[in-house]
N, C-alpha and C positions, 0 to 999 in steps of 0.2 A: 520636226524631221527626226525619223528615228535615226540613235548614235549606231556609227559604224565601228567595230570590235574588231578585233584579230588575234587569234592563238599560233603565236609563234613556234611552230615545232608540235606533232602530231603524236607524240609515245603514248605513253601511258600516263603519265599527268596529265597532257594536254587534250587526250578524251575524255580522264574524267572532270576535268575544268569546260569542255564544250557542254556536257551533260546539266553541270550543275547554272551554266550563262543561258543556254537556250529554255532551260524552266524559269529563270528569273527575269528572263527579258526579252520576252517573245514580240513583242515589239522591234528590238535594235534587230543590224544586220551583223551578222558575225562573221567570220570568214576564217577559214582554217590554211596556214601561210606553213607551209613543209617545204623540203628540198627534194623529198620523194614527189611528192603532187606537182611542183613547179622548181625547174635551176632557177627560174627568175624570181624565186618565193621573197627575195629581201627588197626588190625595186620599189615598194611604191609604199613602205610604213607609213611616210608623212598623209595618206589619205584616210587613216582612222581616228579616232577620237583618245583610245586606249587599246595597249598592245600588250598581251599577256605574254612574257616568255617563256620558255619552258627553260631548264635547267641545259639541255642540252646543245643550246644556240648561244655560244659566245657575247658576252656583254659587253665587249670593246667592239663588235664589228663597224667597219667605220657606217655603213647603212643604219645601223642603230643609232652611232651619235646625232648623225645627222638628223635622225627623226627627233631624237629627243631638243638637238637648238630650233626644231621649225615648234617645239611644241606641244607635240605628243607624249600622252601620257603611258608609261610605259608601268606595269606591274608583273605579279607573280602568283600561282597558285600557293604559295608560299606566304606570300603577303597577304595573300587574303584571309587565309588560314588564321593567322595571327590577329588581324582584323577582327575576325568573326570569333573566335575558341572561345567559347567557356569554360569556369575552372582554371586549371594552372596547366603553364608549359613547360617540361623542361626541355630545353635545347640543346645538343651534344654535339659538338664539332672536332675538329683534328684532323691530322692528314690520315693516319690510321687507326684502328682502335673505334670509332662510331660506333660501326655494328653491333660488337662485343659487347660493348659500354653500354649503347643505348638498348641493348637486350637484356642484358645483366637491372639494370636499373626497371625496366618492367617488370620481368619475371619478379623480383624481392619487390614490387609493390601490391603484383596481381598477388603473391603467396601472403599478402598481409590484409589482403580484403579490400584494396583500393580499386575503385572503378578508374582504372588506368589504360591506355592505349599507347598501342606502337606504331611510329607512321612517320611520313617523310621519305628518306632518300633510301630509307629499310619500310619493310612492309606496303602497306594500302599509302596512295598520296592521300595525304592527311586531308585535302577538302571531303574526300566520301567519309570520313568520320563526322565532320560538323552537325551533323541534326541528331548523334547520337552524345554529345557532349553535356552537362550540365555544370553547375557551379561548385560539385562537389569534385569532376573529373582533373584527373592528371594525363596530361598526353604527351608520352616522351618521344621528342623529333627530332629522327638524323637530321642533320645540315651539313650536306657539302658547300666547298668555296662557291658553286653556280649557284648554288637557292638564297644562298646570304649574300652575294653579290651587291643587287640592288636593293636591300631593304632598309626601310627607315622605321623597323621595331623589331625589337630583341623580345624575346621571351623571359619569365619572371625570373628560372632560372638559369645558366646558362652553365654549359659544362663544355671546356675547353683541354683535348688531350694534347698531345706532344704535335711539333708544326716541324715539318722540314720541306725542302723543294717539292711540287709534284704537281704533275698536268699543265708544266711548262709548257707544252705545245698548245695550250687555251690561254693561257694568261702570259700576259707580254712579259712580265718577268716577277721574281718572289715577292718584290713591294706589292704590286698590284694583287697575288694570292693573297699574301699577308693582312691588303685591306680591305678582301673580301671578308674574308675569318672575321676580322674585328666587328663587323657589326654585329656579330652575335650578344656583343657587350656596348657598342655606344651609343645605345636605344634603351638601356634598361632604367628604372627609376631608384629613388633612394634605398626602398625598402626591398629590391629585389637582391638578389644572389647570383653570383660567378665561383666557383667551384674551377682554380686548373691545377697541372701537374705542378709539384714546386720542382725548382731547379730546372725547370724549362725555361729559357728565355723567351722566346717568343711568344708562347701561354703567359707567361706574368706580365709581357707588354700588354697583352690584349684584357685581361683580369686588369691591369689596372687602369684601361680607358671605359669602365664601368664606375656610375655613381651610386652601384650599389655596394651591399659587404663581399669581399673579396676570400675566398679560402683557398690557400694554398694545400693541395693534399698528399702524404705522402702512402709510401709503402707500407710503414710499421706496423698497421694491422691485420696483413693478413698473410697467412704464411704460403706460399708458393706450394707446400708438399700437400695443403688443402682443398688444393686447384685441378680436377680432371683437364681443363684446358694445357696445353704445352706451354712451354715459354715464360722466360721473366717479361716480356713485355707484357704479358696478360696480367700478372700483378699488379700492373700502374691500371689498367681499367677495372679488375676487378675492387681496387684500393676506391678506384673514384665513386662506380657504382656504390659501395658501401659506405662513400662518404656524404653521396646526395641522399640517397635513403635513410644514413639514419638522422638526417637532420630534419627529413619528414616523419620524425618518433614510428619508423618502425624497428621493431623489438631487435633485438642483435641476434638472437637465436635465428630468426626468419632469414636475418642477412646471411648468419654464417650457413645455417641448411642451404639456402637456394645455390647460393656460391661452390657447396659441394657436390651439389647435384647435377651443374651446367655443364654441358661436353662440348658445349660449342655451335657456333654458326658453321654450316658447307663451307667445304672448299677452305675455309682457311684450320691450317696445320690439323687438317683431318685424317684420322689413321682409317685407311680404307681396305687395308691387305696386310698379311705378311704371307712371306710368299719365300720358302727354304731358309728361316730365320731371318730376314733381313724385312723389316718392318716401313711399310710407305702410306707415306701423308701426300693428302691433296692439299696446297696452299694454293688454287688458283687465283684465287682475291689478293695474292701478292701483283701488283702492278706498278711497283715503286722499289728501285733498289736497296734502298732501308727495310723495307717490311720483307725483302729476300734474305739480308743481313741479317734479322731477328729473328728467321727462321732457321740459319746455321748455328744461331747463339743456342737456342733452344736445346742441340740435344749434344750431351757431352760424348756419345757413341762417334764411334766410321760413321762418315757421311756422304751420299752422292747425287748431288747436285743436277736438277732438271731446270734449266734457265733459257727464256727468252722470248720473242713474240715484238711486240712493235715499240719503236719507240717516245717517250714522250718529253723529250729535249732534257733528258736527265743525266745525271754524274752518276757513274756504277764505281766510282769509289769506295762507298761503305760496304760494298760488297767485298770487293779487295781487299781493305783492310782487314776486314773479319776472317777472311778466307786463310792469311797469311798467317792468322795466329790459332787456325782451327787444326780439325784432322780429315778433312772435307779429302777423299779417296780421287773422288774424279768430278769432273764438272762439265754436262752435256749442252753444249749451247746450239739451239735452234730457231729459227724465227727471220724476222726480218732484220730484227740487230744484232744477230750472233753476232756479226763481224766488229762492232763497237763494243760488245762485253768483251769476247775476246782480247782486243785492245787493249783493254783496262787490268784484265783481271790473268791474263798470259803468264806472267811471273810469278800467281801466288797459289795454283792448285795444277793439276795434268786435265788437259781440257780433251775433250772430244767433239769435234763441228757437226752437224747434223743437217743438210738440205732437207730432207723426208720429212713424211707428216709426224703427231704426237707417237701413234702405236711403234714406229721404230725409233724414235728417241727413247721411249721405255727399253725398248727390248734392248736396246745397245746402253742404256744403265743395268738391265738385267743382270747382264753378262759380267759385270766386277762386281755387283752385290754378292759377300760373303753373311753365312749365321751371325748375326748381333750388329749388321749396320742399317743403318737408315738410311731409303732412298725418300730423299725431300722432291716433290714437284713445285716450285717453286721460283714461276716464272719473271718476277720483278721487273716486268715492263706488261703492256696493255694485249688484250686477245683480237684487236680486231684485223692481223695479217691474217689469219685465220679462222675466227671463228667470229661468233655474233656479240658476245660478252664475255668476261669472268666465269661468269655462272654456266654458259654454257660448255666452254674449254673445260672449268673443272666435270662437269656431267659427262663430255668424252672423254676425259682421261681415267677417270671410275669407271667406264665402261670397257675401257681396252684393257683395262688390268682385271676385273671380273670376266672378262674374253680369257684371256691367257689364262688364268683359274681355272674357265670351264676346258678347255685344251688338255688341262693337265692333272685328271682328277686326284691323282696320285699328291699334289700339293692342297686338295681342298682342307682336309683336317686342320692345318694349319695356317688356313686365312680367318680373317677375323669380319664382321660385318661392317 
């Protein structure tokens, strides 16, 4: 009897996992299980044999426990990935900082002549690299808390950045994030490597339920003023990148070149305009009120604050606090939780509420922007009141401020690209 199969969740992983199950097993029946193609897409797991999840379908739902006490085998384009790779992995986790990291860690291995690859929860899902891998290859792979969820193996090496709250609204609360995160390390063997931040707590919990060597990395080598990226937080990823690399003997010259040359992934703390002296970053990829915090640290100028969009059961605390010891001018809250940032953060900056879409929240930051402040975009909660993703919100919010540019030729001399 051929086995019956199911890809849970239809994106972009889960087409190109249909791609690579129907060339291997043209025999099974497979069946593609979405909430676009069916509301009733979760009724009937217990009739497969195995059930691939996608990253974007919750692993607590109680439809999924159920499947799995009747039975069912449940995996991951992720899991298989690790199954199948040849050569070595390395794995980058954290609440923030992946992308960065796991960018930074490619580039300094591809500039050292490594047949190395970027893939996972950044770049190609890592299954359409497998037939180009060999045993000399490195494939450095974002992991978010959903891909490391359910896995029962770690990669060889594992790289763990700073852990705080986030995507509460998916995980019933920070234990359960928390031990998602960890399996990036309690799969690993003697000889393998964990690489986290030191002085994080929650990274040294997870670094030390690995049985393999353990390095705590810090700051000390590398210096902030060497960094086209913004931010002291980019130190702690550029610190890690340079610390998994060079324990794969590549040269320090190659480390510290790549390191000066990198400007960054989109969207976060990207300078996209100045616009009458007053200089503006797209951070859309902030979705977390911490990485909106780290964005106010970042610049010691006037600051004015573009905050808000959906929320995801989180404490805008650290915003607050940071806010009250900043020079942050004004603070535009828009979205679905202005009204909870507000709440939090009312006493510690002069806020302005915004109903209207992004293009008037700009233009109503416009208007207090003086020569030599930064307007940060930097919405520290999630894009989808509005738009499709991160990636998307930030591509219209570049787009309404190259709008307003073209309006106003008379400022173009003074934007930047």
């Amino acid at each position: 009897m051929p086995r019956r199969i199911a890809i849970l969740g239809f994106g972009r992983e889960g087409k190109s996992l249909h791609k690579l199950l129907r060339r291997e097993n043209p025999e099974a029946e497979i069946v593609v299980l979405d909430r676009k193609l069916d509301p009733n897409y979760l009724q009937h797991l217990d009739e497969f044999d195995t059930v691939y999840r996608s990253p974007g379908v919750p692993y607590n739902l109680p439809e999924i426990r159920r499947a799995i006490q009747k039975g069912v085998n449940f995996s991951s384009a992720t899991a298989l990935f690790l199954e199948r790779a040849r050569g070595r992995v390395v794995g980058v986790t954290g609440t923030k900082g992946k992308g960065t990291t796991s960018t930074l860690i490619y580039k300094i291995l591809k500039s050292a002549g490594y047949d190395a690859y970027l893939a996972g929860n950044i770049g190609k899902p890592a299954i359409t690299i497998l037939n180009r891998l060999n045993k000399k290859s490195t494939t450095v792979l974002e992991l978010s808390s959903f891909q490391l969820q359910d896995l029962k193996r770690s990669p060889q090496i594992a790289v763990v950045l700073g852990l705080f709250p986030d995507h509460m609204d998916a995980h019933k609360n920070f234990k359960e994030y928390f031990q998602a995160k960890s399996n990036i390390a309690k799969f690993q063997h003697r000889n393998d490597k964990i690489f986290y931040i030191a002085g994080d707590k929650y990274a040294a919990e997870i670094a030390a339920l690995s049985p393999g060597k353990s390095v705590g990395v810090t700051t000390t080598k590398v210096n902030l003023a060497d960094l086209k990226i913004a931010g002291p937080h980019n130190l702690k990823n550029a610190a890690m990148a340079s610390a998994v690399t060079r324990s794969l003997h590549v040269p320090e010259n190659m480390i510290s070149q790549t390191l000066s040359r990198y400007r960054g992934l989109p969207y976060r703390l990207q300078h996209i305009a100045t616009i009458g002296g007053a200089r503006i970053y797209n951070d859309s990829a902030s979705t977390n009120p911490m990485t909106t915090a780290a964005a106010i640290r970042a610049f010691p100028e006037p600051k004015i604050l573009l905050m808000g969009g959906r929320d995801k059961n989180l404490d805008y605390s650290p915003v607050t606090k940071v806010l009250r010891k900043s020079n942050t001018k004004s603070v535009v809250l828009y979205g679905e939780c202005r009204r909870k940032i507000y709440n939090s953060i009312r006493r510690s900056a002069p806020i302005k509420m915004s109903a209207g879409n992004l293009e008037e929240v700009f233009k109503a930051a416009l208007k207090t922007a003086r020569a030599g402040d930064i307007i940060i975009f930097s919405p520290g909660a999630t894009s989808f009141d509005m738009f499709k993703d991160y990636a998307d919100r930030g591509k219209k919010f570049t787009a309404i401020v190259k709008k307003y540019l073209r309006s106003r030729p008379d400022l173009n001399r003074r934007s930047s690209p």
